[in-house]
C-alpha positions in Angstrom: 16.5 -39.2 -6.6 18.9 -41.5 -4.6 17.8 -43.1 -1.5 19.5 -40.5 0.6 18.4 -37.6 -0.9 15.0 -38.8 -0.5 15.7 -39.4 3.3 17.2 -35.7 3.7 14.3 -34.2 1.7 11.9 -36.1 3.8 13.9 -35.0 7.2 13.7 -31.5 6.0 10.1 -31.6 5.7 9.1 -33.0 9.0 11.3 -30.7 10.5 9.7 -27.7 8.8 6.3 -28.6 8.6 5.9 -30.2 12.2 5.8 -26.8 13.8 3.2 -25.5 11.4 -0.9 -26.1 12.1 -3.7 -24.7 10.2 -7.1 -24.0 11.1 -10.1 -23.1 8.9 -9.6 -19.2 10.0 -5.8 -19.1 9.6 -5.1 -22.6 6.7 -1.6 -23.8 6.0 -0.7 -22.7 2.4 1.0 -25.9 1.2 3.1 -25.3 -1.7 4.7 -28.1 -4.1 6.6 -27.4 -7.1 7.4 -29.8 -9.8 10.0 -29.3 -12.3 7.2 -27.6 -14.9 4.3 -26.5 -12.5 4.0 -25.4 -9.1 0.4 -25.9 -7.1 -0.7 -24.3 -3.7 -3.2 -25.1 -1.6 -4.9 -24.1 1.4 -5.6 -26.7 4.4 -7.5 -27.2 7.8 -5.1 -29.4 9.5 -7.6 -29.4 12.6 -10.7 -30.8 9.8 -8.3 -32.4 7.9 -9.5 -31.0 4.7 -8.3 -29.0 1.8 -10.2 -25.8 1.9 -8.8 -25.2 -1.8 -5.9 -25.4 -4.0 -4.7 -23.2 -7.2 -2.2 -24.3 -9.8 -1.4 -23.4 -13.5 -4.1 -25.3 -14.7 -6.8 -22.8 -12.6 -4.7 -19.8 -14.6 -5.6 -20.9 -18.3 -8.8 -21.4 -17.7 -8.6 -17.6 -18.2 -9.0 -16.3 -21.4 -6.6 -13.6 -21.4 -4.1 -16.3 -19.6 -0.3 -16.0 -21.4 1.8 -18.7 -20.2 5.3 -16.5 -19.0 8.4 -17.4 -17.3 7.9 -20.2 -14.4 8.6 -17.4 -11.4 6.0 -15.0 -12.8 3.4 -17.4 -12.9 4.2 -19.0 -9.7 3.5 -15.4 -8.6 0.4 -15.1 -10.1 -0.7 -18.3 -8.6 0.0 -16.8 -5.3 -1.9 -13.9 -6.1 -5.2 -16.3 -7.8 -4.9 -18.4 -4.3 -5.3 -15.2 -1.9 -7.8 -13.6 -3.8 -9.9 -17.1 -3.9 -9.1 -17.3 -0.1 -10.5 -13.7 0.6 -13.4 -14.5 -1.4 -13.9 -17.2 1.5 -13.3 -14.4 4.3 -10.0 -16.0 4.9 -7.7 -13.2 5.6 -4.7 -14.5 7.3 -2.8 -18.0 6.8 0.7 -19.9 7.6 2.9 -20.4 4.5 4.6 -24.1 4.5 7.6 -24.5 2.4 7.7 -28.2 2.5 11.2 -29.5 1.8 12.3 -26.5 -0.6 14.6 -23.4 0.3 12.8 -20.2 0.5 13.9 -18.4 -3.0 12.7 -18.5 -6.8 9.4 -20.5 -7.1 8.4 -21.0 -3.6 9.2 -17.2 -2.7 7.2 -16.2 -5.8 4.2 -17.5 -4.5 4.7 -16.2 -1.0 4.8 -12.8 -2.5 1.9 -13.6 -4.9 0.1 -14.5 -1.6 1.2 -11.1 0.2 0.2 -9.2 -3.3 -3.0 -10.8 -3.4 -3.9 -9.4 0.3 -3.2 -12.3 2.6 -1.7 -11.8 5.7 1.1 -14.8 6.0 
């Protein structure tokens, strides 16, 4: 990635996540996607603490895990994430993009999240 590509990505995500706090009732669900895997997590901004993250790696750890096509098993991260977070009576949280657009990956895992039960 060039120098200012880097700068722009950068920009993007100060922009978008300035505005975006979480706290241990209601955590920012940070999502980063590589160009294989894609890993969410859930943070206390306030505590400064990751309450907890899921990834791929937390899905075939599953027996009956069968590795599909990147989008559905973004989803189904979403959906492993909420559940986890409901198991922690965490019912509601903010979802933080980062420096990607809102479509494929990213909105997999937002819907996973609203699939799962969470309120984002």
């Amino acid at each position: 990635m060039t120098k200012i590509n880097l700068d722009r990505k950068l920009r993007r995500k100060r922009r978008i996540s300035s505005n975006i706090h979480g706290t241990s009732d209601k955590p920012r669900i940070s999502v980063f996607r590589s160009s294989r895997y894609v890993y969410a997590q859930a943070i206390d901004d306030v505590a400064r603490k990751t309450i907890l993250s899921f990834s791929i790696s937390d899905l075939k750890a599953n027996a009956d895990f069968k590795k599909g096509k990147k989008g559905e098993d973004s989803k189904k991260i979403g959906i492993g994430l909420a559940k986890k977070l409901i198991e922690k009576k965490i019912l509601t949280g903010v979802f933080d993009r980062g420096s990607y657009a809102y479509n494929g990956r990213v909105k997999a895992v937002a819907e996973g999240l609203r699939e799962g039960g969470l309120k984002i």
